[in-house]
C-alpha positions in Angstrom: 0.0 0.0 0.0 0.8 3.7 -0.7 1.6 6.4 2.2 -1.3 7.4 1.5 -3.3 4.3 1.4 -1.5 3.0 4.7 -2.7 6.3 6.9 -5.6 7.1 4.8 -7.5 7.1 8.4 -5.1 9.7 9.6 -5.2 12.1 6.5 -9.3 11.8 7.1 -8.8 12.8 11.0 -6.9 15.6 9.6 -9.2 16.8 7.1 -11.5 16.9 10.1 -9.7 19.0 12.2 -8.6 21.3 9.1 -12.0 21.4 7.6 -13.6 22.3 11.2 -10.9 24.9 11.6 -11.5 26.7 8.6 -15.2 26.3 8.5 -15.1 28.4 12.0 -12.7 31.0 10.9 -13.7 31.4 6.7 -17.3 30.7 7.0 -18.1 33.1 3.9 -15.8 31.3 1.9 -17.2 27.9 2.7 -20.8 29.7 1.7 -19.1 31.0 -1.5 -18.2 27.2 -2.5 -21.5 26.1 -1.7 -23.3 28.9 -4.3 -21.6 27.3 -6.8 -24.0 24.7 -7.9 -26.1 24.3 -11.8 -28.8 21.4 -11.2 -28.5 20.8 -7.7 -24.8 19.9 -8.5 -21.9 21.4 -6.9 -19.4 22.6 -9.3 -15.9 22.4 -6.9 -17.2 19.0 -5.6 -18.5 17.7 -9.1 -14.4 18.8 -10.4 -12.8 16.9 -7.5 -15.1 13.6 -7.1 -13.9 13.2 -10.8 -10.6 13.5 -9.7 -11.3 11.0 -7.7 -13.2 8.4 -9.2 -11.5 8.5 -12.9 -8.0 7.4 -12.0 -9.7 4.4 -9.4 -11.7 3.2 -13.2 -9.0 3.5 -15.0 -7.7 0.3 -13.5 -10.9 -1.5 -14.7 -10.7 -4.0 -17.7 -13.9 -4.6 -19.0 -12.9 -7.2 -21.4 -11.9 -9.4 -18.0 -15.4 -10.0 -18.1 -14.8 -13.2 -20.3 -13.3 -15.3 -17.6 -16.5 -14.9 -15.2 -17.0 -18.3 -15.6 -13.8 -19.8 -14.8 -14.7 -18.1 -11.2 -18.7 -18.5 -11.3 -19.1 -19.6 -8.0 -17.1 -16.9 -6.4 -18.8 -14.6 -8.8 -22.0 -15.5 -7.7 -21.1 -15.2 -3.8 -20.0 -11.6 -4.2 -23.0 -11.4 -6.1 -25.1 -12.1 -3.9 -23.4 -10.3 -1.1 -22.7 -7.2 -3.2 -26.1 -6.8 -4.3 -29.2 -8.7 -2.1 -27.7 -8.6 1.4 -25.8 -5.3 1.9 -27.7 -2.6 1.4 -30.4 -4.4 2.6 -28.6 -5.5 5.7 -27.2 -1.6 5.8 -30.7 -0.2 5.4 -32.1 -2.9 8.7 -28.9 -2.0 10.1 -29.0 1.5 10.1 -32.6 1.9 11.1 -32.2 -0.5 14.0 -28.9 1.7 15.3 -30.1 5.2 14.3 -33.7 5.2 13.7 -34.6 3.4 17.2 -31.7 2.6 20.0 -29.4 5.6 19.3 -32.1 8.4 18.0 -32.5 9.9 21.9 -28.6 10.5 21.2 -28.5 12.1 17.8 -29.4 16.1 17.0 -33.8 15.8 16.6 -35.3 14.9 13.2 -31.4 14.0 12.3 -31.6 9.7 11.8 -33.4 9.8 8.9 -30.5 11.7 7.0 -27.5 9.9 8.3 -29.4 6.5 7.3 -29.6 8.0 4.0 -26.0 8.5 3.6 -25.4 4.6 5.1 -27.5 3.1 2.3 -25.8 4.9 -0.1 -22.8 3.9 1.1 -23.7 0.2 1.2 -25.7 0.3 -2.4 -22.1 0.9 -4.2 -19.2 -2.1 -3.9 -15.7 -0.9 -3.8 -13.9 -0.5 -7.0 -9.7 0.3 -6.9 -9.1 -0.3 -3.2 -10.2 -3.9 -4.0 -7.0 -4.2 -5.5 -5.0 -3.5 -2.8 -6.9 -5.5 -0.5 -6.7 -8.3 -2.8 -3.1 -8.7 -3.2 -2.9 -8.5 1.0 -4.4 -12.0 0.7 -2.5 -12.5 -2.1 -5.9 -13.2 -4.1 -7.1 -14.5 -7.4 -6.1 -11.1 -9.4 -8.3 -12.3 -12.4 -10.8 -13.6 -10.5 -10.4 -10.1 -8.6 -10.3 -8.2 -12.1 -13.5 -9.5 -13.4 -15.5 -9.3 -10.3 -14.7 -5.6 -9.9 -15.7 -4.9 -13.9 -19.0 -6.7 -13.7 -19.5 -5.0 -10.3 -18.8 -1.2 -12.1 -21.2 -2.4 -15.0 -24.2 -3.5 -12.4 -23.8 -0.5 -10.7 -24.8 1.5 -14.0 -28.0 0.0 -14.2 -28.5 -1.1 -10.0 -27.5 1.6 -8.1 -30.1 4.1 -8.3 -33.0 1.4 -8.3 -31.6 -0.1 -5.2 -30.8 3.4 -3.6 -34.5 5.1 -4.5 -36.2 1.6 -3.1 -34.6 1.6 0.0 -34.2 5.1 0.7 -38.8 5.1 0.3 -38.7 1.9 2.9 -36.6 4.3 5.0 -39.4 7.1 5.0 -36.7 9.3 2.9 -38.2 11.5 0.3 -36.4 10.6 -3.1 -35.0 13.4 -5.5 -35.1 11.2 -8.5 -34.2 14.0 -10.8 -31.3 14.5 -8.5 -30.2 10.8 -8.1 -30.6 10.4 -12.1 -28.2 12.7 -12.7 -26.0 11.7 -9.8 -25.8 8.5 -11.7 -24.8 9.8 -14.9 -22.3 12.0 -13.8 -20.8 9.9 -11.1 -20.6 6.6 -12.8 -21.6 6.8 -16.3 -19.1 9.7 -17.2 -16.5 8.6 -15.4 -16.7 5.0 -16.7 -16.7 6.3 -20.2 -13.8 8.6 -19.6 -11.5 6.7 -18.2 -12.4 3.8 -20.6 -11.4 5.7 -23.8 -8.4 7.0 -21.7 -7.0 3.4 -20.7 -8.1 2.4 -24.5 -5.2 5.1 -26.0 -2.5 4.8 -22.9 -2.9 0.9 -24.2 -2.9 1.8 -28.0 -0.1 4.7 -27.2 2.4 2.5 -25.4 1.0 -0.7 -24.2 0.7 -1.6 -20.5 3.5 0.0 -19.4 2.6 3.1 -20.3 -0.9 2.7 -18.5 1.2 1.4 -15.4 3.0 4.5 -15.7 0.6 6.9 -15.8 -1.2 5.4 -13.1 1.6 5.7 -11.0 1.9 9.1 -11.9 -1.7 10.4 -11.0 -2.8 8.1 -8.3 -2.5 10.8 -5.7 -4.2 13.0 -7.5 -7.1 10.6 -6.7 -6.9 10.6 -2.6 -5.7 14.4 -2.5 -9.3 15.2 -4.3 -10.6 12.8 -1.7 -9.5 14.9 1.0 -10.1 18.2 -0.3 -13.6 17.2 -0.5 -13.7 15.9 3.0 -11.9 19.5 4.2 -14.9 20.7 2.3 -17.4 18.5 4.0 -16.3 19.2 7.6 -15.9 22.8 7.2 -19.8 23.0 6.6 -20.3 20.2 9.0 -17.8 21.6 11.7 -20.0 23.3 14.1 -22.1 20.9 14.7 -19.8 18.2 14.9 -18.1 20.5 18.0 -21.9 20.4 19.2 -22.4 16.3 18.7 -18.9 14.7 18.5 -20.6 11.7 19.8 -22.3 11.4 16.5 -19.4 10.4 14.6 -19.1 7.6 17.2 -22.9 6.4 17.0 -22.9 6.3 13.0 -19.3 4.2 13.3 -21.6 1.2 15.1 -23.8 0.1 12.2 -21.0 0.5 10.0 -18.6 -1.8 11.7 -21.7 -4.7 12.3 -22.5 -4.6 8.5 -18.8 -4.5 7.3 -17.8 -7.7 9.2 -21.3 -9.5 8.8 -21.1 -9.2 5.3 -17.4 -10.4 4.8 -18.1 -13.3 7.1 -21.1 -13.9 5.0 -19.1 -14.2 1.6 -16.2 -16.0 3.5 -18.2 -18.7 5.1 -20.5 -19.5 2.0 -17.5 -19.8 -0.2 -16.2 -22.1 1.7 -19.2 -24.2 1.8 -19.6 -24.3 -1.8 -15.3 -25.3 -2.1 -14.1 -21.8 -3.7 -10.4 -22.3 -3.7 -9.4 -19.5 -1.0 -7.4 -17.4 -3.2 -10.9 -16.2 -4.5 -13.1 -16.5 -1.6 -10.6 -13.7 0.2 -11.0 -10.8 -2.2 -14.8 -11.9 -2.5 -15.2 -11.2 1.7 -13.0 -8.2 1.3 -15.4 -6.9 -2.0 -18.2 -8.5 0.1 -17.2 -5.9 3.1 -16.0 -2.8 1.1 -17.7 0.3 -0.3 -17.2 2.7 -3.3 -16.7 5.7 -0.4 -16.0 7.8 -3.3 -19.1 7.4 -5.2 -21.4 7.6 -1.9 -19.9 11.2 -1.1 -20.4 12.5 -4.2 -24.4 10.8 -4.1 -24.6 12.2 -0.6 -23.8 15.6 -1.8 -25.9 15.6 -5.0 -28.9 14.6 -3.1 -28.7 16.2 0.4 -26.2 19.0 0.3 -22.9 19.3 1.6 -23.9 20.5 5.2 -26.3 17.4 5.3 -26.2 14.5 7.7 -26.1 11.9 4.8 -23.1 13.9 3.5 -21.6 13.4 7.1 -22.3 9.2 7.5 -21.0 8.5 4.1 -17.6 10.7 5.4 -18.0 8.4 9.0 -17.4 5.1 6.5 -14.1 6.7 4.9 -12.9 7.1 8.2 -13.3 3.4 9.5 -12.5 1.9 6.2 -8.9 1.3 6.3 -8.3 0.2 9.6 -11.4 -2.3 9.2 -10.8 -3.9 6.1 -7.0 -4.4 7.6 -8.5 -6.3 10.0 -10.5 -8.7 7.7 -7.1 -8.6 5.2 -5.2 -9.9 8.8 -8.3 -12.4 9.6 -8.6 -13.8 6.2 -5.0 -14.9 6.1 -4.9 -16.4 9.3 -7.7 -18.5 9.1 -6.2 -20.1 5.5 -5.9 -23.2 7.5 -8.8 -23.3 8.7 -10.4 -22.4 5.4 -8.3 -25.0 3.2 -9.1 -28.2 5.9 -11.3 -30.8 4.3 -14.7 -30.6 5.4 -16.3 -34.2 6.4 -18.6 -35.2 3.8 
């Protein structure tokens, strides 16, 4: 992993206590940014999530897709996981943490909007940190390849259906107008973009050249990460001063649906006898979220001062250190994983 990869927990704690800082002391600035919007869409945000999201597609190889056989069975366990247990199991989750045993605790009228940002969260399945997490267990990389490409091209068509459903069983008003858009400009542009741009660094110079240039602008992609977040907390500072046990409370139903979800994928690949270099990067794609994505959805549809802006931030904050933990579980329990099981 990069610097910035390894401490990617720190640079968000950071941002927080930047972004807060700043908010206080520049607040016209901060309200300057926020003018800044055609179509409910944030221009300075819209720039960096791009930033953000392009260089992470770029790694994506589309024609991987013809091996999704060879892996079926994985396939279809981080299918399953990906896309009819977590957002549903986020949505329950969420609800049962914030709309009922923790809503005495949070700001009033507040739970519906931080549930908001954990289903959006959960309704998107991580896309380039996959790869780093999948060479910790030293996993499947075309098996890893393929499920991340099929996962980008579902979530064209899935995402909004999934997010307006659940988001109406939550009691949420959806901006379908808003979310429609968010779509297209947060995974249909960027797909297309950095699609044509992998298809001339290939044609230009072959995959060294594409290596190359991703080496070159792969900071570009967390520095835009964090900028936004400076952005988020400086409109969310105050009244994270006022609530600080809010970042805490939203953390719980996070961490429940992260590791119930990899243990899910885990345990059901091994019952169905995928080899374990596959059923690894299927718990940790099982477990992960597209972060990115989800704060530039939060944003689109709530605002950047909102509380579904804030719980999607909350996620890139425990994402790191959490999936490190499933990485470090994963490879211990090989053993374990790879013993026969009695007929």
């Amino acid at each position: 992993m990069s610097l910035f990869e390894r401490y990617l927990s720190l640079w968000v704690a950071l941002c927080i206590v930047v972004g807060i800082g700043i908010g206080h002391l520049l607040p016209g600035a901060f309200e300057a940014i926020a003018a800044l919007e055609i179509a409910n869409v944030n221009l300075v945000v819209a720039v960096l999530i791009w930033l953000m999201i392009i260089p992470m597609l770029l790694r994506v190889n589309f024609r991987a897709l013809h091996s999704l056989r060879q892996y079926w069975r994985g396939i279809g366990v981080t299918l399953l996981v990906n896309w009819a247990i977590k957002p549903f199991s986020m949505a329950l989750l969420g609800t049962l943490f914030l709309g009922y045993l923790f809503e005495p605790l949070l700001p009033v009228g507040a739970s519906s909007s931080y549930i908001a940002g954990l289903i959006l969260l959960a309704a998107a399945p991580c896309t380039a940190m996959v790869f780093v997490w999948s060479g910790l267990v030293d996993g499947e990389p075309n098996y890893t390849l393929s499920q991340v490409a099929l996962n980008d091209l579902i979530m064209v068509f899935a995402f909004a259906p999934i997010v307006g459903l659940l988001l109406g069983v939550a009691s949420i008003t959806v901006p379908w107008n808003t979310l429609a858009l968010s779509v297209g400009l947060y995974i249909v542009v960027p797909v297309v973009i950095s699609q044509l741009l992998r298809h001339a660094l290939l044609r230009g110079g072959g995959d060294s050249r594409l290596q190359h240039f991703l080496s070159a602008i792969g900071p570009i992609s967390l520095v835009s990460l964090l900028l936004t977040l400076v952005l988020l907390f400086g409109f969310q500072g105050e009244q994270i001063i006022r609530q600080p046990l809010v970042i805490a409370l939203i953390t719980v139903p996070i961490l429940f649906q992260v590791y119930l979800n990899a243990g899910i994928a885990y345990w059901l690949s091994r019952q169905l006898g995928v080899a374990w270099r596959v059923a690894g990067p299927s718990a940790l794609i099982g477990a992960s979220n597209f972060f990115e994505l989800a704060v530039a959805a939060a944003i689109s549809l709530f605002g950047l001062s909102s509380g579904a802006a804030l719980a999607t931030v909350v996620g890139v904050l425990v994402e790191v250190p959490v999936m490190l933990s499933i990485v470090a579980l994963v490879n211990r329990t090989r053993p374990w994983y790879e013993k026969v099981i009695p007929a």
